[in-house]
C-alpha positions, -999 to 999 in steps of 0.1 A, spaced: 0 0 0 8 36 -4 0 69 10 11 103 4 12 132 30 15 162 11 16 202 26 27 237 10 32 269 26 39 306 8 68 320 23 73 362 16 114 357 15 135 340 -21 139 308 -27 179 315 -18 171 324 17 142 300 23 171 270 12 199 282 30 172 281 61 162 242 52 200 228 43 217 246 76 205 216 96 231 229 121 202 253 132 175 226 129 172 220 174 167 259 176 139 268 154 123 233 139 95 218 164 96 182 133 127 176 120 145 180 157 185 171 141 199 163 113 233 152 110 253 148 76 257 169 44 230 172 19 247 157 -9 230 123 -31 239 93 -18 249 101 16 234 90 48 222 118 71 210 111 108 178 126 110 160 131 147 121 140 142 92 147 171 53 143 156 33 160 172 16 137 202 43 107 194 74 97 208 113 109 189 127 87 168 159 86 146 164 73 114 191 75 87 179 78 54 199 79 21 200 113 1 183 104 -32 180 141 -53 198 175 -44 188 207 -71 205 236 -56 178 259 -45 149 238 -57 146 200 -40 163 178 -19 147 142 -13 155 112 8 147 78 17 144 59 45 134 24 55 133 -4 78 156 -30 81 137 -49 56 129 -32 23 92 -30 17 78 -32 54 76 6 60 94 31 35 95 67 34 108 88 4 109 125 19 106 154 1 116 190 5 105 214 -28 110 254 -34 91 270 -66 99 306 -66 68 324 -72 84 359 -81 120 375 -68 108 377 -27 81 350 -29 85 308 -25 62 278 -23 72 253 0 61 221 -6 69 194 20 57 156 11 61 119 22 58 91 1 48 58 23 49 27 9 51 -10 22 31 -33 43 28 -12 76 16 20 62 -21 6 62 -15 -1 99 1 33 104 -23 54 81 -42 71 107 -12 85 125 2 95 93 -23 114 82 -28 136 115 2 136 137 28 134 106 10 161 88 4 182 119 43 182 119 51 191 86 24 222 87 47 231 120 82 225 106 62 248 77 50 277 97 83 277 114 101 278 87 82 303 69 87 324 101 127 320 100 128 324 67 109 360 66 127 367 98 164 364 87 148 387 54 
């Protein structure tokens, strides 16, 4: 089975700024309330350590492969159990500039394998909930650092 969580947010700052906010995961414990750490470089292939909080559910961590980098426009990942197929995540991060000081932000999860009909529910509340807060915040950081 698969199931897509999908959110977008309009952020008043350029795509530059609103990447060099999502790719400085330095920065990520002091303004993201989702996406709580992320260690590694944002490069394809490479395996990042990435630390999220839903909202109402427990941290976990996870270290997901770096599938696609466009500079300034997408950077995706995957993750996955220890067995291929029982729960897989590909995670995606998109900017479409919409003018010089405008950006959409688009912020999706592709779940696929056998658990995501067992995990649907949470999925589509308490992972969603997070993205729209990792969104707001950084839409907020973003016009901030403007």
């Amino acid at each position: 089975m698969a199931l897509t969580v999908r959110t977008e947010i309009e952020i008043d700052a350029p795509a530059a700024r609103v990447w060099d906010v999502l790719t400085d995961f330095d920065a990520f414990p002091r303004w993201n309330p989702f996406i709580r750490r992320i260690d590694g470089v944002a490069s394809e292939r490479m395996r990042l350590s990435v630390k999220i909080q839903p909202p109402g559910g427990r941290a976990m961590t996870f270290r997901p492969t770096v599938l696609r980098v466009e500079d300034g426009r997408l950077l995706s990942w995957r993750g996955r159990t220890i067995i291929p197929g029982l729960f897989d995540g590909e995670h995606i991060f998109e900017l479409e500039p919409l003018g010089h000081d405008r950006t959409r932000f688009v912020h999706a999860e592709n779940f696929r394998g056998l658990l995501v009909p067992l995990l649907a529910r949470t999925l589509r509340t308490n992972t969603r909930a997070g993205f729209e807060r990792m969104n707001a915040a950084l839409k907020a950081r973003a016009e901030r650092d403007g």
